[in-house]
Phi, psi and omega in degrees: 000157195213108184240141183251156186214114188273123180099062172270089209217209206304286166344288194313318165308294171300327210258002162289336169281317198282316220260340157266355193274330170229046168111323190297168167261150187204144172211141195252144188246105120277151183262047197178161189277333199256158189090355165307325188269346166282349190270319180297317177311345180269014183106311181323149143291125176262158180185123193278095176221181166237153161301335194276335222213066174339309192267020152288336175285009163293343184293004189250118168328175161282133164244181169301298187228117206251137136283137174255085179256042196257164202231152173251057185060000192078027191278161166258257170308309183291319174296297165003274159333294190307283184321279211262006165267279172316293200276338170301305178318318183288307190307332191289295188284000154283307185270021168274251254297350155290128197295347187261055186287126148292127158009281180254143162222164179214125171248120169292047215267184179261149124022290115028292191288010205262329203067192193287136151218042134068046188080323169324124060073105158279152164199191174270011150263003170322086202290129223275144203217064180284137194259315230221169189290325183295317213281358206250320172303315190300326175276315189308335190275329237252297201287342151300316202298298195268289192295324187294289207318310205298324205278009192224344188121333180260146174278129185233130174237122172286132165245118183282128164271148171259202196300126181267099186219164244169178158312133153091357192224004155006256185068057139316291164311001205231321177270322184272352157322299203070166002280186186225115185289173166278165186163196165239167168204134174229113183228153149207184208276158152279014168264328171268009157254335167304316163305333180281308170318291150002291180295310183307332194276316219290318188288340208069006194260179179087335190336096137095041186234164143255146178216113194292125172240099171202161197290197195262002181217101160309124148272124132008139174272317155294301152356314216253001115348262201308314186294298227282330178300292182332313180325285170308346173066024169249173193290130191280135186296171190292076183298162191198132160290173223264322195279323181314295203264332151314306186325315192322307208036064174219037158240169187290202173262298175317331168335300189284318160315301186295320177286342144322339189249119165230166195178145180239133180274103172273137185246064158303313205281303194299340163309284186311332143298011187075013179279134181247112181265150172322267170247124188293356194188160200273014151296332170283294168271019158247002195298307191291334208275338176275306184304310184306316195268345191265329181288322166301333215288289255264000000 
């Protein structure tokens, strides 16, 4: 199988790695020389191309499959638009447009898009309801993914990521500190949203689906506080309601908008496509980041 991975960045690293680990052939795509030498480290071919800039992607072979993972730097709407809109649009049409055409494309969007339900159980038939201009660029990328791609010739699959975390995306301080606001987290490790992709090129399953990656346990942002202190064996932190850390009044408006926005990510559909996951709950994927902090401890 011969997969090319546009964005070969934190997700993209990993599932390049899982994906020469069984064989595939793979090239990894950035849009600047540095991080070119992480992508060869993962086994991968690297190649410096942009999504923004069509005819840098001739530098890319022909492939089976493309990922669309490029990130628009954590910039906001308007760089968005450019990437996972624009720059997505392009990408479809330059490699619909090869005679050696891919198939397939799998688009990486968020979570995000769902808006506020008020605590409630999401899934993929949920209509999708985004509060802020980014999260509105991401369902507009969401509907490229699939339709503009069916309409060129590619089978297009979403994998919705929920909150991604990982090496190097702890952020241990930031819950055993405090304070902590109330909320939810739907998270999932990047070695299992890279493996779900994965599963999806290797089975073919996902065809022209959207799909939620996200673990089997949503959590209370205090709960998985409190578990994570206990873990670490320091004292659980200081907690705040939703109305408490508004009063603060020192947030943006999107600030407020994300706290504001709650929701449980259900993974009913990827179970049932067969996807296993690596860590089924963040008890399982927080375990080296609780072992690294109690051995500095010590």
């Amino acid at each position: 199988m011969r997969v090319a991975i546009l964005g070969c960045g934190y997700v993209g690293l990993e599932l390049a790695r899982q994906l020469v680990a069984e064989g595939h052939d793979v090239w990894g795509v950035r849009r600047s020389d540095d991080g070119l030498d992480s992508v060869a480290e993962t086994g991968a071919t690297p190649v410096r191309a942009d999504v923004t800039d069509p005819e840098s992607l001739e530098a890319v072979p022909d492939v089976d499959h493309v990922v669309f993972a490029a990130s628009s730097g954590g910039r906001g709407a308007d760089a968005a638009q450019t990437v996972f809109v624009e720059g997505l649009r392009s990408a479809i049409d330059h490699f619909a447009a090869r005679d050696d055409a891919p198939d397939r494309l799998v688009y990486t969007s968020s979570t995000g898009v769902y808006g506020d339900h008020d605590g409630a159980f999401v899934d993929e038939s949920t209509p999708l309801d985004p509060t802020t201009d980014k999260t509105r660029v991401l369902a507009e990328a969401e509907r490229v993914a699939r339709e503009y791609a069916a309409e060129q010739g590619l089978e297009g699959t979403v994998a919705r990521f929920a909150g991604l975390y990982g090496p190097d995306r702890y952020r241990l301080s930031r819950y055993i500190e405090g304070p902590v606001t109330a909320g939810y987290l739907n998270m999932v490790h990047r070695d299992d949203a890279a493996g779900a992709v994965r599963f999806f090129l290797e089975t073919g399953r996902a065809r022209d689906e959207v799909v939620l990656v996200v673990d089997d346990e949503p959590v209370s942002k205090h709960d998985f506080a409190d578990y994570l202190a206990d873990a670490c064996g320091v004292r659980r932190p200081e907690k705040r309601s939703k109305r408490e850390r508004l009063e603060e009044g020192d947030l943006s408006e999107a600030a407020k908008r994300r706290i504001l926005t709650s929701k449980r990510c259900s993974n009913d559909r990827i179970r049932e496509l067969g996807y296993d996951f690596f860590y089924p709950t963040y008890r399982e994927g927080y375990q080296d980041a609780i072992n690294a902090y109690r051995a500095s401890s010590e």
